[in-house]
N, C-alpha and C positions, 0 to 999 in steps of 0.2 A: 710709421710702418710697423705692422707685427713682427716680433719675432721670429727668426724662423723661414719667412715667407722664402718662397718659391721664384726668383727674380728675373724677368727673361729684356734684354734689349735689343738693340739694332741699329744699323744704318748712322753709326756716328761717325763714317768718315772722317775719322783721326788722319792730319796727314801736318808736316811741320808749321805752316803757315796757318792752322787752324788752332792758335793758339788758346781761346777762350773758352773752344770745345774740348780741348785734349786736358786744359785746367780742371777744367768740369768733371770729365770723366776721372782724373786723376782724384779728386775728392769723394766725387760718389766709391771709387774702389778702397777709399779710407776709412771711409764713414759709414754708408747707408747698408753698403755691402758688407759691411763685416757684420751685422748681424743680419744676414741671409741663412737660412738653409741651402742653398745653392745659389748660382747664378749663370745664366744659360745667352749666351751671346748668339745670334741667329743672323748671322755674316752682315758685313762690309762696315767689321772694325774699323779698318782702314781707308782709306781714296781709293789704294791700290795696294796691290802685294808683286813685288815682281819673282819673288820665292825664298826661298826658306835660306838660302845662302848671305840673306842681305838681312837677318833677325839680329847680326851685330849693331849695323851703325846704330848712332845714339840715337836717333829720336825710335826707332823702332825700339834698341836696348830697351828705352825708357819705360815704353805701355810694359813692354814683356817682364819686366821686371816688378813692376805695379803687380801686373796680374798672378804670380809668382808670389806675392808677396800675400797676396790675396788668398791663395790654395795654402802657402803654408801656417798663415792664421785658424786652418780648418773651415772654409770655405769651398767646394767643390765647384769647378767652372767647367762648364760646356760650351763646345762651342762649334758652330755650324758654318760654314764658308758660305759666302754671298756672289754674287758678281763681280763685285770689286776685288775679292782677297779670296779668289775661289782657288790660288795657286798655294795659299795656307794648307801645311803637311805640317809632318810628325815632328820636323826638327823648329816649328815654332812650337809644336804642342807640349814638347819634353822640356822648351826652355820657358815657356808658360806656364807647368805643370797643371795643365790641363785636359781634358778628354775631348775627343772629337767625334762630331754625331753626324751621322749620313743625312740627307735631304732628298727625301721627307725621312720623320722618324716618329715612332709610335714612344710616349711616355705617360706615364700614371702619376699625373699630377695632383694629389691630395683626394684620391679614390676617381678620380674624372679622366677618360681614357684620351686622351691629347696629340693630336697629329701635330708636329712641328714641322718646317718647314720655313724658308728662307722669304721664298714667296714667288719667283719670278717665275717659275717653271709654271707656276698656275696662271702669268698674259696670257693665254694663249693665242688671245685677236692680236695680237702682233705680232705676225707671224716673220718677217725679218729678225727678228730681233730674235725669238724660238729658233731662229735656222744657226744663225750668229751662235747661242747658248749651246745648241744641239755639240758645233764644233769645238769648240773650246771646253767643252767638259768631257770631250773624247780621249783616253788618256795617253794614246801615240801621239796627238797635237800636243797634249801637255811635255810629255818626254821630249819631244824635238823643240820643243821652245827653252824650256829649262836648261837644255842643252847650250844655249846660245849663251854669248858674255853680257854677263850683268847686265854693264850699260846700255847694247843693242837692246836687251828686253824692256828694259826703263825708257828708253825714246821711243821703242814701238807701241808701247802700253800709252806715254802719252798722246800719240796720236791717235790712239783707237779713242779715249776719250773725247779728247777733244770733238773727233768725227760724230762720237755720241750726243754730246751736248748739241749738235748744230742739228743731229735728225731728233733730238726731243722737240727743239722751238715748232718745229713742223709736223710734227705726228698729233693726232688729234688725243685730246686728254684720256676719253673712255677705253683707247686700245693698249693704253700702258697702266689700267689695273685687270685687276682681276677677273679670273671670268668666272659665271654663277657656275654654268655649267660644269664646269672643270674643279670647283671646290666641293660640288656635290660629289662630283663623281668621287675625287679623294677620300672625302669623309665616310663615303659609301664604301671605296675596298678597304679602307684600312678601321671601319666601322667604329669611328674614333665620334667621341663625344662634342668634343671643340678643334678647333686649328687656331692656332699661333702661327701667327707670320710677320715678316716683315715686307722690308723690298719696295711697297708703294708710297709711303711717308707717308699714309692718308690713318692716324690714328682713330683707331673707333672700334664699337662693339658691333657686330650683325647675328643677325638669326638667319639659319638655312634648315629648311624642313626638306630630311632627305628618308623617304621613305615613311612617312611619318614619322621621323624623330628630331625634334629642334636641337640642334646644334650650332654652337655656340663660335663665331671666329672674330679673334680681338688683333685688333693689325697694332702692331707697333707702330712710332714714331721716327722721326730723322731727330737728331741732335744738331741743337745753332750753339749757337757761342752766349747768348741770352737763356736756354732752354731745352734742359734734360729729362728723358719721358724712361720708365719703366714700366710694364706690369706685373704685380707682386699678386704671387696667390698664395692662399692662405686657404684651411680647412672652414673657413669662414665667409669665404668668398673671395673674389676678383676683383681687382681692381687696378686703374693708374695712377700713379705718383708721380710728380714735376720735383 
């Protein structure tokens, strides 16, 4: 990888039991990432975040301390809440020493004007799933859940997953990515160059001709315990690294 490069990931579900992924990630923030010009996280860190009050216990400690470790090597991290860790605030950002970026966000990636975004807000043919998101990013629902004791929120979060994974076996594949429509439309108001996204695990590069202008959107990767994916850019180009 060049120096320098511009480093964006996602979707590595760090959670204690995923010990060969949280390895991985722990080397990559030792190694690969210390010579980054930046590195930009684009949500679901984590399995789950039940909030900011629970960035002590030790496995959580551990990433935060990593990443921490990371900014004060002179690494700058960004980082964008997902699904999973959308309850991620300021009291993990300050003990990360990190910045936190809205979704979607406009950034000027090596002169190329760059929509970021996490990705799921653009399903939008799933529309359960859009109604579900609509509430939980509403911030009276967030304040009255936060509200609750830790634990209650940790059993109710695993049941919402759980409930998740049983309506994925059964939803049909095409309504939990993307939609064309709704990426044009993006690239279109916020008249960005490329989008970066995460959210569908379906790594790869596409073209969308929006108004007659090819733009460019490269999806991240999910992290296995075999298998870490970044795209690094550079004034030279774009690219993936394993």
């Amino acid at each position: 990888m060049q120096p320098g490069a511009a480093l964006f990931v996602s979707d590595l579900h760090l959670s204690p039991d995923a010990h060969a992924t949280v390895a991985r990630f722990l080397t990559f923030l030792a190694g690969t990432a210390r010579t980054a010009g930046s590195l930009t996280i684009l949500g679901d860190l984590f399995d789950y975040w039940a909030g900011d009050d629970d960035v002590g216990e030790p496995f959580n400690a551990c990433v935060v301390g990593a990443l921490r470790s990371l900014s004060a090597a002179g690494v700058p991290i960004f980082f964008m809440t997902g699904n999973r860790d959308l309850l991620i605030g300021d009291g993990f950002a300050n003990a990360a020493g990190l910045t936190m970026l809205p979704d979607p966000c406009i950034r000027d990636i090596h002169g190329v004007k760059t929509l970021l975004s996490h990705g799921d807000a653009l399903c939008t043919d799933d529309v359960d799933y859009q109604r579900f998101r609509s509430m939980v990013h509403d911030h009276a629902w967030q304040s009255a859940f936060l509200a609750r004791p830790l634990a209650e929120r940790k059993a109710e979060i695993a049941a919402l997953r759980q409930r998740s994974e049983g309506e994925k076996k059964v939803k049909p594949l095409a309504i939990m990515d993307v939609n064309a429509e709704s990426v044009s439309a993006a690239l279109r108001q916020y008249g960005a160059q490329a989008l970066i996204h995460g959210h569908t695990h379906r790594q790869g590069q596409h073209t969308h001709v929006v108004d007659g202008r090819s733009c460019q959107r490269w999806v991240l990767s999910d992290w296995h315990a075999d298998r870490g994916s970044a795209l690094a850019c550079t004034a030279d180009g774009w690219k993936f690294i394993d």
